[in-house]
C-alpha positions as CSV (number, residue, x, y, z in Angstrom):
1,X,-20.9,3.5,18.3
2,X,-18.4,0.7,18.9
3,X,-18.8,-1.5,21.7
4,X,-15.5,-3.3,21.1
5,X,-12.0,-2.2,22.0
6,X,-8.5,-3.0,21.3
7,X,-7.0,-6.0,22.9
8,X,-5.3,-5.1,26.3
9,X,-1.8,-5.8,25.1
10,X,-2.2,-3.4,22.1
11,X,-2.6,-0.2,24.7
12,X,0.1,2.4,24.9
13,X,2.6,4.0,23.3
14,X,4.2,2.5,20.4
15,X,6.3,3.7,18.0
16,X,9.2,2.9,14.8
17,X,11.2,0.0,15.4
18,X,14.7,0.9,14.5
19,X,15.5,2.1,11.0
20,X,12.5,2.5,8.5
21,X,11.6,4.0,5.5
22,X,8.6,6.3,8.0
23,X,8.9,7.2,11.4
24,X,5.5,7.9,13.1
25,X,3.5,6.3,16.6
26,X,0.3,5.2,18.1
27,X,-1.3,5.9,21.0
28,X,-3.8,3.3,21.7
29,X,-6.3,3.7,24.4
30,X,-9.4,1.2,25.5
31,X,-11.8,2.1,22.3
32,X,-9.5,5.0,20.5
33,X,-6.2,5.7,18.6
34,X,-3.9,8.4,17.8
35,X,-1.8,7.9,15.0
36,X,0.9,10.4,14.4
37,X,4.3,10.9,11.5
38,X,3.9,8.8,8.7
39,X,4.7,11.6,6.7
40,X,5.1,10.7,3.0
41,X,8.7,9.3,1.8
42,X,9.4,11.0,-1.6
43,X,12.5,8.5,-2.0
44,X,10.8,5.9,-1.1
45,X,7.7,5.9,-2.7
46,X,9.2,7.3,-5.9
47,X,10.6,3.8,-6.6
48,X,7.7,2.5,-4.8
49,X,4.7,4.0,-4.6
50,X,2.6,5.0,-2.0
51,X,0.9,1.6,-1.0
52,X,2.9,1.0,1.4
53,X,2.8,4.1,3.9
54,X,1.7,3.4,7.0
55,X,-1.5,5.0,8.0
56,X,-1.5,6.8,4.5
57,X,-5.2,7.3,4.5
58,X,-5.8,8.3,8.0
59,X,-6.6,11.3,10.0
60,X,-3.5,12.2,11.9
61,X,-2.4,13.8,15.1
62,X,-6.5,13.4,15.7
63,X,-8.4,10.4,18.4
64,X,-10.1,8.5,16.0
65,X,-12.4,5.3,17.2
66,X,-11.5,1.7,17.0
67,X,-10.9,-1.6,18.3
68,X,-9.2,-5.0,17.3
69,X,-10.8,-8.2,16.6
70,X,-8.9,-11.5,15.4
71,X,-5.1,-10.0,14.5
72,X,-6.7,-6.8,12.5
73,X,-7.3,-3.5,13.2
74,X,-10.1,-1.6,12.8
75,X,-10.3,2.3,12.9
76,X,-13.4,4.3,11.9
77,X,-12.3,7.8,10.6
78,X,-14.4,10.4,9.3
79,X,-17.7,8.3,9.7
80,X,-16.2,5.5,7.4
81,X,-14.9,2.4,9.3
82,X,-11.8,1.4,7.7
83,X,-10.6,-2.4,6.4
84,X,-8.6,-4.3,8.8
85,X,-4.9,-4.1,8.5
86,X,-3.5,-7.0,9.3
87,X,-1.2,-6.9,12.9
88,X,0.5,-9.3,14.8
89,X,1.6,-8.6,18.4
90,X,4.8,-10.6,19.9
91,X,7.6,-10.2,23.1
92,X,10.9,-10.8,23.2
93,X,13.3,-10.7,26.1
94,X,10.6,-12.7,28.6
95,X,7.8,-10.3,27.5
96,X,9.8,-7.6,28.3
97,X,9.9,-5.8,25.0
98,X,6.9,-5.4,22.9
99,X,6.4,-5.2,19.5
100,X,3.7,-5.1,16.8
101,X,4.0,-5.8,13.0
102,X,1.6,-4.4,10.9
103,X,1.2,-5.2,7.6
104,X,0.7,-2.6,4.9
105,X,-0.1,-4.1,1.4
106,X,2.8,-6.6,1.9
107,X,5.1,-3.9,3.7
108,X,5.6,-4.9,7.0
109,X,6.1,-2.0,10.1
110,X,7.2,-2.9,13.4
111,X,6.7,-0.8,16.4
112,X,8.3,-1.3,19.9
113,X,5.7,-0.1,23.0
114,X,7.6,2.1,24.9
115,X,7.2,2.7,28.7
């Protein structure tokens, strides 16, 4: 179906960054991701809302098909290729730690690839 995949640097494990209002992680192979927590915040999103959960609409725990293409992921799940969300992948430490930001309607989540 997809004959693009997600950038090279975007493959692995990643997962929450320090302290965040979620807690969840990616797995991101050449052409398919697993996205796992992300479990809804009742404190959180009762102040709010639920915008801003990460991976909100998405199958979890399940491979679903994807790729990246100019700072955005895409991810097709349940037949329905989702919008780009907006990502941005950076080092620190002389590109020995990893991270990703992703933006979630103007929440940003950052995730450290672990080893």
């Amino acid at each position: 179906m997809f004959y693009n995949s997600f950038a090279y640097d975007l493959r692995g494990t990643w997962v929450t960054n320090g302290t965040s209002d979620y807690s969840g992680s990616l797995e991101i192979e050449f052409n398919r991701i697993i996205i796992s927590g992300y479990a809804p915040n009742p404190s959180y999103e009762s102040i709010h809302g639920t915008a801003h959960r990460p991976f909100k609409d998405f199958t979890k725990d399940t491979p679903l098909i994807g790729y990246s293409e100019d700072g955005q992921l895409f991810i097709n799940d349940a037949g329905k290729l989702q919008e780009g969300i907006s990502y941005n992948y950076y080092t620190t430490n002389f590109g020995m730690d990893k991270f990703i930001r992703i933006d979630f309607n103007g929440r940003e989540e950052t995730l450290r690839k672990v080893p």
